[in-house]
N, C-alpha and C positions, 0 to 999 in steps of 0.2 A: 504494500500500500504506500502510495506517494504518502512523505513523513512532511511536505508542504502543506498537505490538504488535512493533515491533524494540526497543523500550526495556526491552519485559519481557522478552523473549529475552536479552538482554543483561544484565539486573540476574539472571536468576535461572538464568542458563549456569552450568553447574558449572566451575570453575575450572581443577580438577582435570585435565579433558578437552586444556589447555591445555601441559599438562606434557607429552602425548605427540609434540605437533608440536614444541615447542621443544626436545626433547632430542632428536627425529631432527638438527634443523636445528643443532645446535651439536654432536652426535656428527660429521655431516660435514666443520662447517667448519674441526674441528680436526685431522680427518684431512684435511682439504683444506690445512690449512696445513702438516703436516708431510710431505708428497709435497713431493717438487721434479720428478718427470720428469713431461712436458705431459700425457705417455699417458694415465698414471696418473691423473693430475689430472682428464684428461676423463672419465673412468671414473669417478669420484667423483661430476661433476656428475651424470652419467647415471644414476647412480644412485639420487642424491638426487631428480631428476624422477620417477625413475621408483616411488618411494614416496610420493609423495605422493599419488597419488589412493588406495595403500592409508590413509593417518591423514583425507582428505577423508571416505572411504566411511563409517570406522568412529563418525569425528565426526556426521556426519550423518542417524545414523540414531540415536544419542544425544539428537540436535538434536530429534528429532521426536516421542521418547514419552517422554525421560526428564524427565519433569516430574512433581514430585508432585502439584501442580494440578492435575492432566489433565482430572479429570473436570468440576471446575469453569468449564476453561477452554471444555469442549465444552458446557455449560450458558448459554453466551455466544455473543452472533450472531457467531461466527467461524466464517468460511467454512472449508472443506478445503482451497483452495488460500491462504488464508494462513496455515494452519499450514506448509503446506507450504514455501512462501514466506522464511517470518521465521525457519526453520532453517536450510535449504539457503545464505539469502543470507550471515548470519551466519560457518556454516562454510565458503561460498566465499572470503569475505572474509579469513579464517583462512590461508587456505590461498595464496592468492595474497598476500598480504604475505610468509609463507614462501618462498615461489618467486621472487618477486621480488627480496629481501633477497638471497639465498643466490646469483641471478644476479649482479645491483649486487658482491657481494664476487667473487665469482669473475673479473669484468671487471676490478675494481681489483687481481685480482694479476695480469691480461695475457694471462688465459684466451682462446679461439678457437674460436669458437660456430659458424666456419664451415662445419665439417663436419654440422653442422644445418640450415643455410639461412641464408637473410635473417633481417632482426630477429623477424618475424612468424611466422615456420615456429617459430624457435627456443619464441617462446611460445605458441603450439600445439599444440606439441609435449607441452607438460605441463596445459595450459589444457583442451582438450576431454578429454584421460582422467581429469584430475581432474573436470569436470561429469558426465563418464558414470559417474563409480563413487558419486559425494554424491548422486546422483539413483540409484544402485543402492542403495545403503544405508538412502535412504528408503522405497523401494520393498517393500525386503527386511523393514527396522522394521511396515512398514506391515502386507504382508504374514503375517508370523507374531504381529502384535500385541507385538511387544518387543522393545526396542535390540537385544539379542544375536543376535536373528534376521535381523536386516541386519548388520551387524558379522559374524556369521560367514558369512553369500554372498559378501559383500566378498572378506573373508578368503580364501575361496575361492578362487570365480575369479581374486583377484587371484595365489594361489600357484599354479594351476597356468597359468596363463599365463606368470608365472615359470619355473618345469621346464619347458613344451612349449614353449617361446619361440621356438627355429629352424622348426619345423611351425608355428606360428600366419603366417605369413608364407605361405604355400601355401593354395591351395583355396581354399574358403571359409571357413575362417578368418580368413582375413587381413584381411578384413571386422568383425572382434571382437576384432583385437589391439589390445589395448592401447598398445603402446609401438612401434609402427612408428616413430612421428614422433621417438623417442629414439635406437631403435637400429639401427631400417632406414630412415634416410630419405631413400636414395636408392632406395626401394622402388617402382617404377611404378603403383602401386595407394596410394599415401596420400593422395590427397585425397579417392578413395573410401570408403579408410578411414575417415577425420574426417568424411565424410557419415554414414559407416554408424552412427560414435559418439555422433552428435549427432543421428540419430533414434532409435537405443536410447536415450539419456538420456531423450528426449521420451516416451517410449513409456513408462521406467519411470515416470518420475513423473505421465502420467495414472494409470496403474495404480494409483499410492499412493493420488492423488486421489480417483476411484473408490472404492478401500478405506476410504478415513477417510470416506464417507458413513454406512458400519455404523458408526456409534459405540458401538453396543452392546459392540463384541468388545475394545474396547480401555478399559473402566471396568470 
């Protein structure tokens, strides 16, 4: 990937965008410092994973039209898939310093990630539901031609998978929940799950790909 077209992602990222992960991430860790019971505590982590693929989705689909250059940008030999590319990587990148940080702190107060798995289940856990919803959100951008229109599918699915939380664990559902890997992970069907997540993410963002071939609908 041209390391030019991450540099103008970067100098002309709204800033602003910024403000939403970082005040998730320090509304938690301050309720995370004033719990003292473990319970609790791990309920906080769980919860802070379990947001973050909603600020991943909403970011990335900001990432991919909200540019006021757009039209000039697509007057430029840039492909679909590096537009695609130089947002999603961008807001990944966002997102997992997030997750990461807010694990690294939680370890340093003697936190116990056990009941998630090994090291690797634990970031998984938050790793693939954040790529399947930044890859919803562009999809979503893609699809109605404007941030707000991925930012609000995000938004969606991510609240009601929220409210039907105990039912997304059943049927086939349990193939599109989101947060198995957080809150059911001793559920016989997660790594099915994490298959099933990581070809929807794959599927949404051909989809966008696809879409940003019409460039007409989005100048």
């Amino acid at each position: 990937m041209n390391t030019a077209l991450l540099k103008y992602q970067a100098l002309t990222y709204r800033r602003d965008q910024l403000w939403f992960p970082l005040a998730l991430w320090g509304l938690f860790a301050v309720i995370l410092l004033f719990i003292s019971r473990d319970a609790q505590s791990f309920d906080i982590v769980r919860a802070y994973l379990s947001a973050a693929p909603l600020t991943g989705g909403i970011m990335a689909a900001y990432a991919l039209l909200d540019d006021p250059a757009l039209e000039l940008r697509f007057a430029t030999p840039v492909r679909a898939w590096q537009l695609i590319l130089q947002g999603t990587v961008l807001t990944f990148a966002i997102q997992a310093l997030g997750a990461l940080s807010f694990i690294a702190l939680t370890l340093a107060l003697g936190m116990d990630f056990s009941p998630l798995g090994n090291g690797s289940a634990v970031h998984l856990a938050w790793l693939i539901p954040t790529v399947t919803m930044i890859a919803l959100g562009t999809f979503g951008a893609a699809l109605g031609a404007h941030p707000v229109a991925g930012s609000f599918l995000v938004g969606l699915v991510w609240l009601m998978e929220v409210i039907i939380r105990d039912g997304m664990t059943v049927n086939h559902w349990k193939y599109a929940y989101l947060f198995m890997g957080i809150l059911s992970p001793e559920h016989p069907d997660l790594v099915a799950n994490q298959w099933a997540l990581i070809g929807a993410a794959l599927v949404f963002l051909f989809g966008a790909w696809l879409l940003l071939h019409k460039q007409e609908r989005y100048i």
